[in-house]
N, C-alpha and C positions, 0 to 999 in steps of 0.2 A: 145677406149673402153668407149661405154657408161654409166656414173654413174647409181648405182640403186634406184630407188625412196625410196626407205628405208634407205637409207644413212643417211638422213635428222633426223631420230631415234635412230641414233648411238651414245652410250655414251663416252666419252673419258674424264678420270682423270684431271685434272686441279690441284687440291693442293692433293698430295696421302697423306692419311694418314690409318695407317695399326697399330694399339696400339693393342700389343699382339696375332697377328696374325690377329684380326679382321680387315676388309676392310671397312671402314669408308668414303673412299675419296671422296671430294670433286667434286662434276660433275655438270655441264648445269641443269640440273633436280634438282636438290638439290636447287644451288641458285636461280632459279624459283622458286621451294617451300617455300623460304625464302621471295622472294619478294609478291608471294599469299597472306600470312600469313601477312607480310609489310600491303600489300595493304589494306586488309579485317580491319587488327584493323585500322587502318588509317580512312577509312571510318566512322567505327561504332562508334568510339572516338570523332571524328569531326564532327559528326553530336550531340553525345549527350551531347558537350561542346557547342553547337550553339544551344541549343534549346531555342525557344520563345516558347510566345503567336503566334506569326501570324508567322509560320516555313517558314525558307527559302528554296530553292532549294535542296540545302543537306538533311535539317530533312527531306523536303519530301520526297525525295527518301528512305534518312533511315527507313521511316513509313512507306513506298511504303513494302519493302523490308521486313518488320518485319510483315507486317499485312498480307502478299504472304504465310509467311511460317510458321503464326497461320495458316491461313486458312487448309494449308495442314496437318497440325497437329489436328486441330479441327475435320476433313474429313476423316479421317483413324484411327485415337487412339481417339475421343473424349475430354472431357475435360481431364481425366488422363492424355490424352499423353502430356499437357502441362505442366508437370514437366519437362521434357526432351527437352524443345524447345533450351534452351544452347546446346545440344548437335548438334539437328540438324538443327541449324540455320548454326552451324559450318560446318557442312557438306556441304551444302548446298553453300555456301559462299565461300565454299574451291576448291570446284569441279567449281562452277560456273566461277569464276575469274582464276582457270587454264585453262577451256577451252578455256576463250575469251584471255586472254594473248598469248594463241597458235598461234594465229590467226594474231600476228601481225609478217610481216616479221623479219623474224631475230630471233625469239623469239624460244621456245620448247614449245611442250605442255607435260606436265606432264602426263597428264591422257592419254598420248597415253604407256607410260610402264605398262604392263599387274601387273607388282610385286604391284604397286600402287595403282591400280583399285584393283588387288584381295586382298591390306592390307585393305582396307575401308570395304569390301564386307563381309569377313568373319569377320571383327572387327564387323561389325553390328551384321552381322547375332549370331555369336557369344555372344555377347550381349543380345540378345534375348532368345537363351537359357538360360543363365545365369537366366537372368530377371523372364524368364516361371517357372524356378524350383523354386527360391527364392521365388517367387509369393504363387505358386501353391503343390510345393512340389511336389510327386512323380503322384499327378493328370497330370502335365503338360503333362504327354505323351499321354493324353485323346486327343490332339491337331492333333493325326494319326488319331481320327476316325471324320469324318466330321458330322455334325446334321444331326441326324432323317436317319443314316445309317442302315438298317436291321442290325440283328446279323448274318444272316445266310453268310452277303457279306463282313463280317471283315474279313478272311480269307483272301481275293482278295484285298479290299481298304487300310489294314494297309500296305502290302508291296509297293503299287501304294504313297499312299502319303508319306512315310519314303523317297523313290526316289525320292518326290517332292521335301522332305525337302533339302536334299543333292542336290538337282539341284540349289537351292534359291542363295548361294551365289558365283557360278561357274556364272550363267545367268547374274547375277548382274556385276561381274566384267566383263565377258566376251563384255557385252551389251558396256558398256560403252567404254571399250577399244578400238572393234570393230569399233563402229563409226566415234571417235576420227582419229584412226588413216587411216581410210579409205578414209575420208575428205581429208586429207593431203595429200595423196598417189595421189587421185584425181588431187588435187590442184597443185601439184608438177609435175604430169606428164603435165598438160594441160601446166604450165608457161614452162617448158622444150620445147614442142612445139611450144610456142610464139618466144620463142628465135630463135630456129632452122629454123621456119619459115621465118625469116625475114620481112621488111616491106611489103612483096607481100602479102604473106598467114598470117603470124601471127597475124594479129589483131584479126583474128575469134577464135582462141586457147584464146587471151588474153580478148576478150571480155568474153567469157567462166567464165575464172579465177576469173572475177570482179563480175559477177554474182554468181559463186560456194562460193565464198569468202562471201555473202550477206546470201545466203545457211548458211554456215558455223556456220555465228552466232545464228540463230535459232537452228541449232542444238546443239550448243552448250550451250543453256538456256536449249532446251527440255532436253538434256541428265542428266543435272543437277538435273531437275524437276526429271523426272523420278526414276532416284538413289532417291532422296530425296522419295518420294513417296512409292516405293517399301520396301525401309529401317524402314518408318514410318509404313507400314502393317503390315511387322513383328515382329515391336516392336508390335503393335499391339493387336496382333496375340496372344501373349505373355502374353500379359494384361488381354486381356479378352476370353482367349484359346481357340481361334478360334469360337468366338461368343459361347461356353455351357456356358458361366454367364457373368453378364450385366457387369460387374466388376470386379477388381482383389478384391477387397475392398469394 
C-alpha cells in the first residue's frame, strides 16, 4: 500500500500532556515552533550585541531585514504604523523562518497546519478591529462604506464589503496554508518517484525535486511578505479608516 503524501503532515504526541482535561501535548509542530522562536531571537540578539561602526555580516543582514520591513510598514500604514513595527517584525520573522525551516529534510513546516495560519490571521485581523473602534469609536464602521460611494448604492456596497470584511482573515490564513502545504505535497510526490524510479528513470523526478526545492524558498519569502503585507493593510485600514482621514490622530 502506497503511503499518502500527506502522511508527511501527520501530528503524533511525543510528551502527552493533558492538565485538567486540556490537550497541551507536546508535538513535532510545537518544537518547531520553539526552535523558530530560538532562532529569530538568536539572530536579532546577535546581531544587536555585535553592532560597530563598520557592521559585520550579521548586523548587515540584521539592518537588511529591519529596513525590508520598515519599508513595508512605511508602504501601507505610513509613519503611524510604526508604532507597531515590534509586532510585525515579529510576524514576519516567525512565518518567515518557519517556512524556510520546512524546507529542510527531516524538518515540519509549521505554517502548513491550517489552526496556525488561521491563529495569526484572525489574531491580526482581530487586532484591527480592536484598533478601528479604540481609534474611531462607533465611526469605525464608516470603514463599510468606501470613498466618494453614492448614497443611493449603500444599500448594495455595505453588505458587498461586510463579506469583504469577513472573507480578510479566512484568505489570509487560507492563502498561506495553501501554499505551504501544496509545495510539500509537490515535493514529496516528485522524491517518491525518484525513489521508485530507480537509477533508469529517477533522475528526471529528482532533478525535478532540486529545482521545486529552489521554488520552495521563494515562495516561502513571498508568502511571508505577503501575510506581512496584507496584515499591515489592515491594520492600516484601521488607522486611518479606510483612507476617510489622513490620520487616526
Amino acid at each position: 500500500m502506497e503511503e499518502s503524501p500527506l502522511h508527511a503532515f501527520e501530528l503524533h504526541e511525543l510528551i502527552p500532556l493533558v492538565p485538567a482535561g486540556i490537550d497541551i501535548s507536546i508535538n513535532k509542530a510545537v518544537i518547531l515552533m520553539w526552535v523558530v522562536v530560538g532562532l529569530v531571537a538568536f539572530l536579532m540578539i546577535s546581531a544587536a550585541a555585535a553592532r560597530k561602526l563598520v557592521p559585520g555580516k550579521l548586523q548587515n543582514l540584521a539592518e537588511l531585514i529591519v529596513e525590508f520591513i520598515r519599508g513595508i510598514i512605511l508602504d501601507t500604514m505610513g509613519e503611524p504604523g510604526m508604532k507597531y513595527f515590534p509586532l510585525i517584525a515579529t510576524l514576519f520573522l516567525f512565518i518567515l523562518f518557519a517556512n524556510l525551516l520546512g524546507l529542510i529534510p527531516g524538518s515540519y513546516t509549521v505554517t502548513s497546519q491550517i489552526i496556525v495560519t488561521a491563529v495569526f490571521a484572525v489574531g491580526m485581523y482581530g487586532l484591527s478591529i480592536v484598533l478601528g473602534f479604540s481609534l474611531h469609536g462607533a465611526k469605525f464602521i464608516g470603514i463599510l462604506v468606501p470613498p466618494g460611494t453614492p448614497g443611493w448604492l449603500l444599500p448594495l456596497m455595505i453588505p458587498i464589503e461586510l463579506i469583504s470584511q469577513l472573507a480578510r482573515p479566512i484568505s489570509l490564513a487560507v492563502r498561506l496554508f495553501a501554499n505551504m502545504t501544496a509545495g510539500h505535497v509537490i515535493l514529496g510526490v516528485l522524491f517518491g518517484l525518484a525513489i521508485s524510479g530507480g537509477l533508469l528513470i529517477g533522475w528526471l523526478p529528482f532533478a525535478f525535486t532540486i529545482a521545486m526545492n529552489g521554488l520552495e524558498v521563494g515562495i516561502a519569502f513571498i508568502q511571508a511578505y505577503i501575510f506581512t503585507v496584507l496584515s499591515c493593510v489592515y491594520l492600516g485600514d484601521a488607522v486611518t479608516l479606510h483612507g476617510h482621514s489622513e490620520h487616526a490622530h
